[in-house]
MOPAC internal coordinates of N, CA, C and O (Angstrom, degrees):
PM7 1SCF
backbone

  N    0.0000 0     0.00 0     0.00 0    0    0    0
  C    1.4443 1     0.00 0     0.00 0    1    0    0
  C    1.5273 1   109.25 1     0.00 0    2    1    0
  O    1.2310 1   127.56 1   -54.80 1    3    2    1
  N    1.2633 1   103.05 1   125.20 1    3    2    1
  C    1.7589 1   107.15 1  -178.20 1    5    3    2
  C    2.2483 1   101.78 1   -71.85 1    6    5    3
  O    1.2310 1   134.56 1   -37.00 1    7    6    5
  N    1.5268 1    89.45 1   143.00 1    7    6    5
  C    1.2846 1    85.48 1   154.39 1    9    7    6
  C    1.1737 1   130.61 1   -98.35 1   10    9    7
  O    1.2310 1   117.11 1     0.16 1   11   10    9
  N    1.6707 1   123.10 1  -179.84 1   11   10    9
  C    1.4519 1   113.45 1  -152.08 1   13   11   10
  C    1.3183 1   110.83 1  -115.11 1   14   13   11
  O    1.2310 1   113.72 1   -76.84 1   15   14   13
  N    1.3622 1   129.48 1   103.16 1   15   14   13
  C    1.5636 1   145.69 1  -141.33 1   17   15   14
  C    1.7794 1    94.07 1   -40.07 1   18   17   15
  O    1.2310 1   138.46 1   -26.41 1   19   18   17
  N    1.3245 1    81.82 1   153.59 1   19   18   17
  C    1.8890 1    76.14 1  -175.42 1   21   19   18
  C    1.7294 1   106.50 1  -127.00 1   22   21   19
  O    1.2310 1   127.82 1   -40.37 1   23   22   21
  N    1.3039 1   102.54 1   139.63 1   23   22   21
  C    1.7202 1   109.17 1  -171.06 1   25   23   22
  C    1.4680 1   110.26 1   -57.31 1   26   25   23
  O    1.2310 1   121.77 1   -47.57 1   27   26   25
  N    0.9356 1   114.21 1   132.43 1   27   26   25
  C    1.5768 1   125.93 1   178.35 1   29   27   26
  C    1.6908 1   106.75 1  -120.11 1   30   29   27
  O    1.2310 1   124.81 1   -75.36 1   31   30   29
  N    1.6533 1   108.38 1   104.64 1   31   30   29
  C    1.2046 1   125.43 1   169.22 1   33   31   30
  C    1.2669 1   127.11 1   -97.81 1   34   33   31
  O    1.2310 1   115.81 1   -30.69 1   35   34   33
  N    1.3995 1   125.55 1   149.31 1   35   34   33
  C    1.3006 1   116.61 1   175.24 1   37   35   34
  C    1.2585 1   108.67 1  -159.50 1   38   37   35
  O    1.2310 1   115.67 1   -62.04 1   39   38   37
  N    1.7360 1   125.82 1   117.96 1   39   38   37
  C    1.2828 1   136.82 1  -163.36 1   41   39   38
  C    1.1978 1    99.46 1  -115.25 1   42   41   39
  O    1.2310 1   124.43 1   -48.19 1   43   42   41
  N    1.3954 1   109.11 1   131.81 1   43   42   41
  C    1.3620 1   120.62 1   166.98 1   45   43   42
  C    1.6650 1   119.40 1  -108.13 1   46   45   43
  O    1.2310 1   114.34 1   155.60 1   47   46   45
  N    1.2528 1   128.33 1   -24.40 1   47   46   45
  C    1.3863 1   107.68 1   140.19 1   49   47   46
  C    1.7909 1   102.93 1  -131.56 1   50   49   47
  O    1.2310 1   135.15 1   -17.25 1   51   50   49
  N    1.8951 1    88.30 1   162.75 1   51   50   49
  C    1.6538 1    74.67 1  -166.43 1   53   51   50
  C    1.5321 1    85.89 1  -124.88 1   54   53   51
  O    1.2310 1   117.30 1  -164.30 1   55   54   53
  N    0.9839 1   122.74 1    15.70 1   55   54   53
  C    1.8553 1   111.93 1  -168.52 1   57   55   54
  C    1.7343 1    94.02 1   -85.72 1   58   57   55
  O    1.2310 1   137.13 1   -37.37 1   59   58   57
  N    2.0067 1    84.42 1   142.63 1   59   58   57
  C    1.9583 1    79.68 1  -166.25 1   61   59   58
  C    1.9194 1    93.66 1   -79.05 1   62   61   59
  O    1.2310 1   108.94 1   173.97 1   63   62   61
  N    1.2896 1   138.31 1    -6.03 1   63   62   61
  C    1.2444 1   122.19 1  -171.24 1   65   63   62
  C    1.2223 1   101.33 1   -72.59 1   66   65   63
  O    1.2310 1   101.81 1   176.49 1   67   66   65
  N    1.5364 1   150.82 1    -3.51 1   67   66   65
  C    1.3338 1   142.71 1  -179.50 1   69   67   66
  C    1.7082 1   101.19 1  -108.12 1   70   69   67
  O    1.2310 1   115.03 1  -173.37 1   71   70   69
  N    1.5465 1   127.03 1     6.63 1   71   70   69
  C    0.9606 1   116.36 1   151.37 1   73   71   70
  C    1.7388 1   145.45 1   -40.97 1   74   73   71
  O    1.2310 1   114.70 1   -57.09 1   75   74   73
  N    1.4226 1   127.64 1   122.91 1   75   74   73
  C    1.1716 1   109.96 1   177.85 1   77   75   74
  C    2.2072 1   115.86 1    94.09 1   78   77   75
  O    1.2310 1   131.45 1   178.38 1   79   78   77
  N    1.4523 1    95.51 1    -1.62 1   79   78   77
  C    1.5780 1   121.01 1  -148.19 1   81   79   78
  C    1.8148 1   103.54 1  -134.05 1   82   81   79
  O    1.2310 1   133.22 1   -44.66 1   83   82   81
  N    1.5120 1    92.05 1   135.34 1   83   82   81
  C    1.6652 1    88.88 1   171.15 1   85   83   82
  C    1.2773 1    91.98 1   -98.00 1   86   85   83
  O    1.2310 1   124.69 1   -29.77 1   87   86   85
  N    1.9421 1   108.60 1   150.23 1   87   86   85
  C    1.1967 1   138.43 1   146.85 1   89   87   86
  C    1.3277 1   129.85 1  -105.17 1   90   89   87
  O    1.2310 1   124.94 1   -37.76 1   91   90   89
  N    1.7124 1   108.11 1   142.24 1   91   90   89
  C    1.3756 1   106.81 1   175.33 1   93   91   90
  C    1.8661 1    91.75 1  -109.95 1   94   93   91
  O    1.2310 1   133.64 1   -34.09 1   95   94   93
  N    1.8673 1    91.24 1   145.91 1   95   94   93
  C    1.5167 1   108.75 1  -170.01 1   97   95   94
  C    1.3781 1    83.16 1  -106.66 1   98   97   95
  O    1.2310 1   121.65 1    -8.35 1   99   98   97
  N    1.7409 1   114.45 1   171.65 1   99   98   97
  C    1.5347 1   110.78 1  -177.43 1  101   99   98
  C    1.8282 1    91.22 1  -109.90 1  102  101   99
  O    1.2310 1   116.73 1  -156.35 1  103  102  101
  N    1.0041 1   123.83 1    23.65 1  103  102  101
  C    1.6528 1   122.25 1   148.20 1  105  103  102
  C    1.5776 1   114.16 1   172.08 1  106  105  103
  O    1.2310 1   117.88 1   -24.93 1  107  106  105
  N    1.0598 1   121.63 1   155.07 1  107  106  105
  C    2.0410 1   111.00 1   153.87 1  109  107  106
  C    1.3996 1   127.84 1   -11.56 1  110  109  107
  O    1.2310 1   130.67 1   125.47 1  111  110  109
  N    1.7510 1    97.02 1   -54.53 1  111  110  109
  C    1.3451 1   100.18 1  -177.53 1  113  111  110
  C    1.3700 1   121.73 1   -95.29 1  114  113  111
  O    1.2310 1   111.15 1   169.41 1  115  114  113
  N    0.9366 1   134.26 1   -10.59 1  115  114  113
  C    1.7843 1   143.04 1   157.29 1  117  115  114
  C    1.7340 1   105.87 1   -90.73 1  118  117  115
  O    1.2310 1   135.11 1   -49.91 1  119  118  117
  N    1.4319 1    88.36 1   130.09 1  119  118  117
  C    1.5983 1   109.24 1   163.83 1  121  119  118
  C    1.4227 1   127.01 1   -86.98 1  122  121  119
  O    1.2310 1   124.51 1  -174.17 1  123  122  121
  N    1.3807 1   108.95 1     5.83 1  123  122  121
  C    1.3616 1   103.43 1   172.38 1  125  123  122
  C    1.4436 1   146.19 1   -80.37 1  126  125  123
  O    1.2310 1   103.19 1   -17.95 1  127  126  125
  N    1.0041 1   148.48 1   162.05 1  127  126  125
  C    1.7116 1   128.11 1  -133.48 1  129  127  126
  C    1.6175 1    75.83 1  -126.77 1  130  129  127
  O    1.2310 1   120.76 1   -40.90 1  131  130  129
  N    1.2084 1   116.15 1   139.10 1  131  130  129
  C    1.1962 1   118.23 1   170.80 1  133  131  130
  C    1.7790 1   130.07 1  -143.80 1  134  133  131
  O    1.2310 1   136.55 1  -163.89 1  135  134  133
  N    1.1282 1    85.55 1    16.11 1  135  134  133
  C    1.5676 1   127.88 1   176.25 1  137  135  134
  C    1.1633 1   131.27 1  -168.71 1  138  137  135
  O    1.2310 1   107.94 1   -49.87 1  139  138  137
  N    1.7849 1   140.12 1   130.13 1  139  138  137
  C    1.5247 1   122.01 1   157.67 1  141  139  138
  C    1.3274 1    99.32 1  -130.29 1  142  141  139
  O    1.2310 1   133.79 1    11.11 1  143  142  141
  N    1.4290 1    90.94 1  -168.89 1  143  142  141
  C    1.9423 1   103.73 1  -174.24 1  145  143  142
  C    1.3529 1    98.02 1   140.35 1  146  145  143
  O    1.2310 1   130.13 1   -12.47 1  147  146  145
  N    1.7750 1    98.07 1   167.53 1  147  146  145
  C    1.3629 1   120.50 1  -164.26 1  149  147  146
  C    1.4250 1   106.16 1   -79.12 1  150  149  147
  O    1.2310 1   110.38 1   171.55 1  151  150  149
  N    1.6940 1   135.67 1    -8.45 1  151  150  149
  C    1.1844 1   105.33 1  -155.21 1  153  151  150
  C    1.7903 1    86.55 1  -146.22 1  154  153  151
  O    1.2310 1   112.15 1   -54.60 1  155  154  153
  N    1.4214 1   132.41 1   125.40 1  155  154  153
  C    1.6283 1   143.90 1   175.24 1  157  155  154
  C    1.6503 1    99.48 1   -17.31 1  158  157  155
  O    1.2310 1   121.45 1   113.39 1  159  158  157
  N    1.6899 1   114.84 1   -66.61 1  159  158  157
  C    0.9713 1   116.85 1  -163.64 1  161  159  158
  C    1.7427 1   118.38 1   -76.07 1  162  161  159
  O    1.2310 1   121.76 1   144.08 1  163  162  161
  N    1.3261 1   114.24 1   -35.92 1  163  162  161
  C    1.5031 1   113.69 1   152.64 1  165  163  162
  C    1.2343 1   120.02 1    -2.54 1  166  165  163
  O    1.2310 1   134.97 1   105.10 1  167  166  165
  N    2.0269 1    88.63 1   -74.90 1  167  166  165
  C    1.5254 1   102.83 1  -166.36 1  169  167  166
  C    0.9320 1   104.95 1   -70.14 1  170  169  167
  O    1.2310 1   107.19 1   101.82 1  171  170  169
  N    1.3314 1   141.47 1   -78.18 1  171  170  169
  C    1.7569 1   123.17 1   172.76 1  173  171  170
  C    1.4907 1   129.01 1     2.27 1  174  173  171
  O    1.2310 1   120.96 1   123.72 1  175  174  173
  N    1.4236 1   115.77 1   -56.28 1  175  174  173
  C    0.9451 1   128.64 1  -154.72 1  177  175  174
  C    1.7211 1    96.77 1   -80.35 1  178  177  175
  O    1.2310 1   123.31 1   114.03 1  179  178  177
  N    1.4357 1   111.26 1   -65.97 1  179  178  177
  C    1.8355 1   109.64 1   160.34 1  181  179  178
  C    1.4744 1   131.88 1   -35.98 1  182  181  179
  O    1.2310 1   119.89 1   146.26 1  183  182  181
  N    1.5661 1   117.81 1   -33.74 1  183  182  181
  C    1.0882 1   125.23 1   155.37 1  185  183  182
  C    1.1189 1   134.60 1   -37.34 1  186  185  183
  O    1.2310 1   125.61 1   124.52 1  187  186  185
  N    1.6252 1   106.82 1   -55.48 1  187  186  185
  C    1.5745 1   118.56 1  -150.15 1  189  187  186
  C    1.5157 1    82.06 1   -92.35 1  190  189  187
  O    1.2310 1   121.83 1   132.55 1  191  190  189
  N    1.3069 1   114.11 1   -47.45 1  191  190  189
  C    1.8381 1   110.51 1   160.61 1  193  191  190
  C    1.5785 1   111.09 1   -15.21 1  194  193  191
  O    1.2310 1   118.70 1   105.92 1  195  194  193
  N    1.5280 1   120.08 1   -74.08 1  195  194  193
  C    1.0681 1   136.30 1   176.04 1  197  195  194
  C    1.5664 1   127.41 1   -61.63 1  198  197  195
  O    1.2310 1   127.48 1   177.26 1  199  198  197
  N    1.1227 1   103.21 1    -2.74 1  199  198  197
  C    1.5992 1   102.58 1   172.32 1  201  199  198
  C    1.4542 1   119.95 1    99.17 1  202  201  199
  O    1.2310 1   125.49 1  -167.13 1  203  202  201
  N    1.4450 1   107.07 1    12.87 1  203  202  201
  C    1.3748 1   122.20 1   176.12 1  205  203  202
  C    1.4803 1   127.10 1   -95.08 1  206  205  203
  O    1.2310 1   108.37 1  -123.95 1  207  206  205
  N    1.4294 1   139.34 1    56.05 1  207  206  205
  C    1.3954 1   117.90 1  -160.28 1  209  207  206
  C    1.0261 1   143.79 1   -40.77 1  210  209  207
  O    1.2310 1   125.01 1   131.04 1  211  210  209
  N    1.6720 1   107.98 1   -48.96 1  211  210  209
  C    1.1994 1   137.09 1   152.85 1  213  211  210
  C    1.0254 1   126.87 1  -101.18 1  214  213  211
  O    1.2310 1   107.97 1   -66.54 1  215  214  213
  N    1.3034 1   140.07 1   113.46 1  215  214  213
  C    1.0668 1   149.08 1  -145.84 1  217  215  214
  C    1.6301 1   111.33 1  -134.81 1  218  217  215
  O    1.2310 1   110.39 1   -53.12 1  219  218  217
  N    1.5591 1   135.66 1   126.88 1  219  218  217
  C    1.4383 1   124.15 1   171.79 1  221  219  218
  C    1.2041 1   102.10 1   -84.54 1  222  221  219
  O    1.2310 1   128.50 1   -45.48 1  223  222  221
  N    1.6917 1   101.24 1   134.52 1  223  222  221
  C    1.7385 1   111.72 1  -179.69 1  225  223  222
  C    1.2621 1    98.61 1  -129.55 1  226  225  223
  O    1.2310 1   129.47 1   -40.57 1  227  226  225
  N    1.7872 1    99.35 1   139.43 1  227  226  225
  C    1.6218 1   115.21 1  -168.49 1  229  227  226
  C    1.2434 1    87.08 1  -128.29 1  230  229  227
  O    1.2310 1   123.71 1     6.64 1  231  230  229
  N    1.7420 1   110.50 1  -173.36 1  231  230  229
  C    0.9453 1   116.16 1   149.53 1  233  231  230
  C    1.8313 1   127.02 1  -131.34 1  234  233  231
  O    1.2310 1   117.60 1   -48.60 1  235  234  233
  N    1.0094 1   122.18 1   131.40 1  235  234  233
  C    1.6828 1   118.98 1  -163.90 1  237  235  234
  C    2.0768 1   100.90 1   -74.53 1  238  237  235
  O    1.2310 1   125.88 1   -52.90 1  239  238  237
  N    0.9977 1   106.30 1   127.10 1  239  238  237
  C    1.3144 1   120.22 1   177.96 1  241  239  238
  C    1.6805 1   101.89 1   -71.14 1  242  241  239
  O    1.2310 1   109.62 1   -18.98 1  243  242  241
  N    1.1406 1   137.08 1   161.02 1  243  242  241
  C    1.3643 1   165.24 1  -167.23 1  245  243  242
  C    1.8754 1    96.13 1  -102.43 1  246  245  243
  O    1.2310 1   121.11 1   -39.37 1  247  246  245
  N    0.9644 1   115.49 1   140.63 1  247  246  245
  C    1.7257 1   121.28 1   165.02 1  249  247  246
  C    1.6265 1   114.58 1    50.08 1  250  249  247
  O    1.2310 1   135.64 1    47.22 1  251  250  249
  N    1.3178 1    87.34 1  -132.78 1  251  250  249
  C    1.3749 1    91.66 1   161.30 1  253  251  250
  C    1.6935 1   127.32 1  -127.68 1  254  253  251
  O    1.2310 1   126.93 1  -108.49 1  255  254  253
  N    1.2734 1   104.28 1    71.51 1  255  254  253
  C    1.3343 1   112.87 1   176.18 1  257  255  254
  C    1.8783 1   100.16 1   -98.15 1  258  257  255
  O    1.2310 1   137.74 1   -18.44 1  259  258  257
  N    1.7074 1    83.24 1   161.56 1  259  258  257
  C    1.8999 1    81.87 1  -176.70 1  261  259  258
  C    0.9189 1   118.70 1  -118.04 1  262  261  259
  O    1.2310 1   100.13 1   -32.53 1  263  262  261
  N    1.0548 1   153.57 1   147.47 1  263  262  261
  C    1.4506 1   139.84 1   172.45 1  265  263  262
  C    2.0521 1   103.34 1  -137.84 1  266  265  263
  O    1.2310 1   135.94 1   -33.68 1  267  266  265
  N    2.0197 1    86.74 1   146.32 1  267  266  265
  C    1.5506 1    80.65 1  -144.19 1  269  267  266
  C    2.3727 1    69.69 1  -125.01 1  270  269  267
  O    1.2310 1   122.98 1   -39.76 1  271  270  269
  N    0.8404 1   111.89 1   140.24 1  271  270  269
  C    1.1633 1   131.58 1   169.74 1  273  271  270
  C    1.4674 1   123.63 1  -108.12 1  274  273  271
  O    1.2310 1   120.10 1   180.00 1  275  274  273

């Protein structure tokens, strides 16, 4: 009997106040939020404020929508 493929999730931020909102992380390998806001370049711009040059910017989905990359 086959088993029944199993969902594989993986959240990189989960706090609902960055819902709906881009974040800048301070790399790939750190999850920490180190900027948000409504608009890509915002966050950049608060970042590099903050000491981030490069910064990975996502964006956090609202509810439960999915987004599959």
């Amino acid at each position: 009997m086959k088993r029944a493929a199993e969902k594989q999730v993986q959240v990189l931020v989960s706090e609902k106040k960055h819902a709906g909102k881009y974040v800048a992380l301070e790399s790939f390998r750190s999850h920490r939020v180190v900027a948000s806001g409504k608009t890509p370049e915002g966050v950049v711009k608060l970042s590099e404020k903050r000491g981030v040059p490069d910064p990975v910017i996502l964006f956090v989905p609202k509810g439960d929508m999915t987004q599959i990359f």
